[in-house]
N, C-alpha and C positions, 0 to 999 in steps of 0.2 A: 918287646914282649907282647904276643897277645893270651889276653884273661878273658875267662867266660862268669861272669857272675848270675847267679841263680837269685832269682826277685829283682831283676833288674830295674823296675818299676820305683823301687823303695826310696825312703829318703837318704839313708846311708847310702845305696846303692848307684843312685846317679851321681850323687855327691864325688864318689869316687870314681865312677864313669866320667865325670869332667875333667879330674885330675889327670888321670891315664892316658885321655886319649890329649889335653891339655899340652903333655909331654912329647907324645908322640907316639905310643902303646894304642896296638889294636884292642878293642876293647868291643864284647857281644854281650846283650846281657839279655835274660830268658827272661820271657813274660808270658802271660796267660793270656790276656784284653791284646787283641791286634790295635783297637783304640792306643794302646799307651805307647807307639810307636815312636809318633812324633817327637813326643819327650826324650826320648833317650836321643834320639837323632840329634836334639837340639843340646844334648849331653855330649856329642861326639861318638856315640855309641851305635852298634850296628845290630836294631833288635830282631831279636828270636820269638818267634811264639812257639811256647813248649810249656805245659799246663805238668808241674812236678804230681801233680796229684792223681795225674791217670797215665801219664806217660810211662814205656816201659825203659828198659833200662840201653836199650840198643836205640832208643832214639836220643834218650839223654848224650850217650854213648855221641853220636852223629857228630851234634852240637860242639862238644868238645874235641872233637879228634883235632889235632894241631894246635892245639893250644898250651902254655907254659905253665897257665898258673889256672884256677878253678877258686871261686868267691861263693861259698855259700851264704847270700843276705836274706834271704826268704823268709816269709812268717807270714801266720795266719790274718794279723791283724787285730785293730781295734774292730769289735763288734761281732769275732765271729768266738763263735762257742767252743767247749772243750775238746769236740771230737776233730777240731778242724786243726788246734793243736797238735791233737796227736798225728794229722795226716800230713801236715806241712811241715811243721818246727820239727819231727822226729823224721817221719819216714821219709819225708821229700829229702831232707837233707843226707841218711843214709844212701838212697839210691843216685843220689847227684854225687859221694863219695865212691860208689860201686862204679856209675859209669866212667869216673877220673880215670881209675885203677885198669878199668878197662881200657881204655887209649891212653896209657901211658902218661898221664898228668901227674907229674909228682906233687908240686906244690900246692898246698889246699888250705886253702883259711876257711875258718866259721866263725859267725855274727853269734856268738850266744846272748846269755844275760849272767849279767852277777848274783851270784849266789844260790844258779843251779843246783848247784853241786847239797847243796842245805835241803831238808824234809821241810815244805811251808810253815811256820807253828800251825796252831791251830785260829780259828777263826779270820787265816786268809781266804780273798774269795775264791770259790772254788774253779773258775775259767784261769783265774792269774795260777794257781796252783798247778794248772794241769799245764800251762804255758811252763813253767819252770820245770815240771817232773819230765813234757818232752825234750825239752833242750837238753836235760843232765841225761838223757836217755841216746841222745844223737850226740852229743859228746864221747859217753862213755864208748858208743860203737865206735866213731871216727882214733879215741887213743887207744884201741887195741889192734888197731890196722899195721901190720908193717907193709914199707914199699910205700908208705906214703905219707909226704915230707905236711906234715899237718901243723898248725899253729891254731889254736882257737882265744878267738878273744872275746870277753867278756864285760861288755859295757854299764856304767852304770844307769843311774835315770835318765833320759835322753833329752837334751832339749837342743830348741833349734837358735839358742842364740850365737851370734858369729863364734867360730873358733876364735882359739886363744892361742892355739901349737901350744901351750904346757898344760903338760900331763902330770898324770902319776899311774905309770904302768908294772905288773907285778904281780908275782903267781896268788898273793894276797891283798887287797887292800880293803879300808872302808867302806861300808854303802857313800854314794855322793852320785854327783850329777855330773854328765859329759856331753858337748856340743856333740852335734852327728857332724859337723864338720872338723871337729879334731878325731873321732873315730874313723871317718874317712881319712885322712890325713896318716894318722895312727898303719889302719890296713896296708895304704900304700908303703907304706915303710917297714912291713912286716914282710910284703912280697920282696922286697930286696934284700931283706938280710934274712938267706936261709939257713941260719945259724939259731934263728928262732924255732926253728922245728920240733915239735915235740915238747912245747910248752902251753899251757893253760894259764890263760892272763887275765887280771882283773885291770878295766881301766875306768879311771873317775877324773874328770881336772886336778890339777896341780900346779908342779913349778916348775917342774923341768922339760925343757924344750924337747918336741916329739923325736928329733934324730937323737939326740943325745939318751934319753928314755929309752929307747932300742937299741942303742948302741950298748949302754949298759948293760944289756940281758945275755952279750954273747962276751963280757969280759973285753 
């Protein structure tokens, strides 16, 4: 299989780049800084520099031609402001969606967050709010696509203590906390069973082991 993952820079994102190509999966992943090369090289990964925020849609398009599966992990980040939300977490992600469709990528994962899909209450702060209103915005585009075999999953708090492989994955769950190495873990196991297509997953640690947790979702 080769995957193009979009924020190939990211912490889920290499994390995953090491699995892939770990295996044997050609694996590219798009980054902005020509600096964050190395790292991915050192992931097994073959990097791209392609800036989602100005690129058009026939270069995105490029990138991906021949590829099986398409990872959108990208985000603004810690430290950048509302409107960078809006240009990364939504639009970037729509037109890395548009370019799939255009060379024929069916398979398509997105990194969301949990509890997108919810109106912040009130007195969240207003950068983490606009962070949530764009992902549930790049969500709601990427499930109204037909032709394109989509899974989005939806992680909870992030942290970087070793995975565990047990989850608790599901079109519902509680707020809670998830390694980015069982969310990576998680991903790769979402690209093999495309039986998950067309589903919206909440993921938090748990108790059931990550194959078995996927496995469960297609019966």
């Amino acid at each position: 299989m080769r995957a193009v993952i979009a924020g190939g820079h990211g912490k889920i994102a290499r994390r995953l780049e090491k699995l892939l190509s770990g295996r044997g999966d050609q694996v590219a992943g798009l980054i902005r800084n020509p600096g964050q090369a190395g790292a991915l090289l050192a992931a097994g990964a073959e990097p791209v520099v392609c800036d989602l925020e100005s690129a058009h849609v026939e270069e995105v398009a490029r990138h991906l031609a021949g590829a099986d599966a398409a990872v959108f992990a990208a985000g603004a980040g810690p430290g950048s402001g509302a409107a960078r939300k809006e240009t990364v977490d939504h639009r970037a992600a729509t037109l890395f969606a548009d370019a799939a469709q255009r060379v024929g990528v069916r398979r398509f994962l997105v990194v969301s967050a949990i509890g997108a899909d919810e109106e912040p209450p009130p007195g969240t702060d207003p950068v983490f709010a606009a962070y949530l209103r764009a992902k549930a915005a790049a969500d709601a585009d990427i499930r109204a696509r037909t032709g394109l075999f989509w899974t989005i999953l939806r992680p909870g708090r992030l942290t970087d203590d070793p995975g565990t492989g047990l989850v608790r994955l599901a079109p519902t769950t509680p707020r809670g906390e998830v390694t980015r190495d069982d969310v990576a873990a998680v991903l790769m196991a979402l690209l093999d069973q495309p039986g998950t297509s067309g589903l919206t997953l909440d993921l938090i640690g748990g108790e059931t082991p990550i194959p078995q947790a996927v496995s469960e979702l297609v019966g």
